[in-house]
N, C-alpha and C positions, 0 to 999 in steps of 0.2 A: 392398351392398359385397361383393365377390368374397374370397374365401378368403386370395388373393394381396393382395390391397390391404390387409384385415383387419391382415393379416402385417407387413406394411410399418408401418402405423398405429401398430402395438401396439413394433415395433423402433427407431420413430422417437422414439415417448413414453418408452421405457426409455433411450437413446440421451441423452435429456437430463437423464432427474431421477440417469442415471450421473457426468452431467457435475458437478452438485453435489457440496457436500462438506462435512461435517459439522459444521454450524456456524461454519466458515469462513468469512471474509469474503472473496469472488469478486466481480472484474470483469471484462470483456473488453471493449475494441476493435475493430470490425472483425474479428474472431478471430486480431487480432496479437500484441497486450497483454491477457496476464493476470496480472491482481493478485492475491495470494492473501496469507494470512497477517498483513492487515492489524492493525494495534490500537498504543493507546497507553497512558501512564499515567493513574490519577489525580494531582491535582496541591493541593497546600499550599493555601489562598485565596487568598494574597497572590502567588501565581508569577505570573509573568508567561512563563514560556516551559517546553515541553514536546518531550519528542520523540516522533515516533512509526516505525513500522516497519512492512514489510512485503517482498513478493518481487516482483519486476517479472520476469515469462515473456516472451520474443518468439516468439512461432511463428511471426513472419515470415520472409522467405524474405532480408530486409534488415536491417542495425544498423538502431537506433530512437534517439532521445534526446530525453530528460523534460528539456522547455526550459522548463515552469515551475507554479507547484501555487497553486493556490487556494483560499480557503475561509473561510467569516462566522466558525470561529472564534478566527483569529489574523490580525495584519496581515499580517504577512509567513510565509510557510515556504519553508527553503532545505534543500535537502541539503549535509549536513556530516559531517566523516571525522572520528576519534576514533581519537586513537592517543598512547602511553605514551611518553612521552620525559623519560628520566633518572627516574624514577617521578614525574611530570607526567603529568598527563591534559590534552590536547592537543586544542581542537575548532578544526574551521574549515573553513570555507563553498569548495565544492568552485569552481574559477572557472571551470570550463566544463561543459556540460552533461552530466547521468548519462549515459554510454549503454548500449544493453543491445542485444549481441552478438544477431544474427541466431538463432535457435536454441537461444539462451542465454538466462541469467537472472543476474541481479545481487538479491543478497542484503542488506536494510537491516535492520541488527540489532543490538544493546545491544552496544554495545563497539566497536561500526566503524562504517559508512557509516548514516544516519540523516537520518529527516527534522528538522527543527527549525523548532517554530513560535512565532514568537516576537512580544511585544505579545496576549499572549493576551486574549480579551475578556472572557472568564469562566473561574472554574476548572472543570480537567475532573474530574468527579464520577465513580467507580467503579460500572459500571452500567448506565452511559449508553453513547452512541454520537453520533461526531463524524462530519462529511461531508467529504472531501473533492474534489478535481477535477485528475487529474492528467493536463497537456498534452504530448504529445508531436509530436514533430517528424513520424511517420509512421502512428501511430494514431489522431492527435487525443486529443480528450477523455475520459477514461478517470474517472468517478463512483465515487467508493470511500466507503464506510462501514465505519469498524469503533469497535469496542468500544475502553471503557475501560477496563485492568484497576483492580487495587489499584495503590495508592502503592507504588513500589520492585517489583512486577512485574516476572522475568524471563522471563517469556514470555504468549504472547496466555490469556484469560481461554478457561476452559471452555464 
């Protein structure tokens, strides 16, 4: 291997473990959609529904929109907005799809837009880590894992 290839090798390998990020839960798409900052709570025994969070990146050159999310362990998960009315806490199921601006990022976080999953199948345990499968309209398939923190966590675990 020549000097110059060497070079390349050694830029291409650093190039990626830069890409990581510290414990962070990262996914990408096609390098359109990235996920970051994923994670949810732990939860009661008896809950049956959870929220979880995280960041949706476009590095596309296109808006995208998350038409819909999957995963063994809740029946359904929807994104829903949380907002204060008359000091009321206010949830409810967005009716058309997230999108996330071309170059932009949309932010799901304790107090606003969030995922909600709900019919949960078991409770989630602090610890652990849930899967899930987030579909969009120009990335496709985007496979997220994150972490469960403590119960009443206001942000992802260490």
């Amino acid at each position: 291997m020549t000097r110059m290839r060497k070079f390349l090798f050694a830029a291409a390998v650093l190039a990626v473990v830069g890409m990581s990020t510290s414990g962070a839960s990262v996914a990408k798409a096609a390098d359109r959609m990235v996920v970051e900052r994923a994670w949810t709570r732990a939860t009661p025994p008896s809950a049956k529904t959870a929220s979880a969070y995280l960041v949706l990146r476009n590095a596309g050159s296109s808006d995208d929109r998350l038409v819909r999310i999957e995963s063994q362990v809740a029946e359904t998960i929807e994104v829903h907005s949380m907002t204060m009315d008359g000091g009321i806490m206010r949830m409810r199921r967005l009716d058309a799809p997230l999108t996330i601006p071309a170059g932009g990022e949309v932010r799901l976080d304790p107090g606003g837009l969030h995922l909600m999953m709900m019919g949960l199948k078991t409770p989630l345990r602090e610890g652990d880590r849930i899967k899930l499968d987030l579909v969009f309209e120009r990335a496709g398939r985007v496979a997220v894992e994150m972490p469960i923190a403590r119960l009443g966590a206001t942000e992802p675990p260490r």
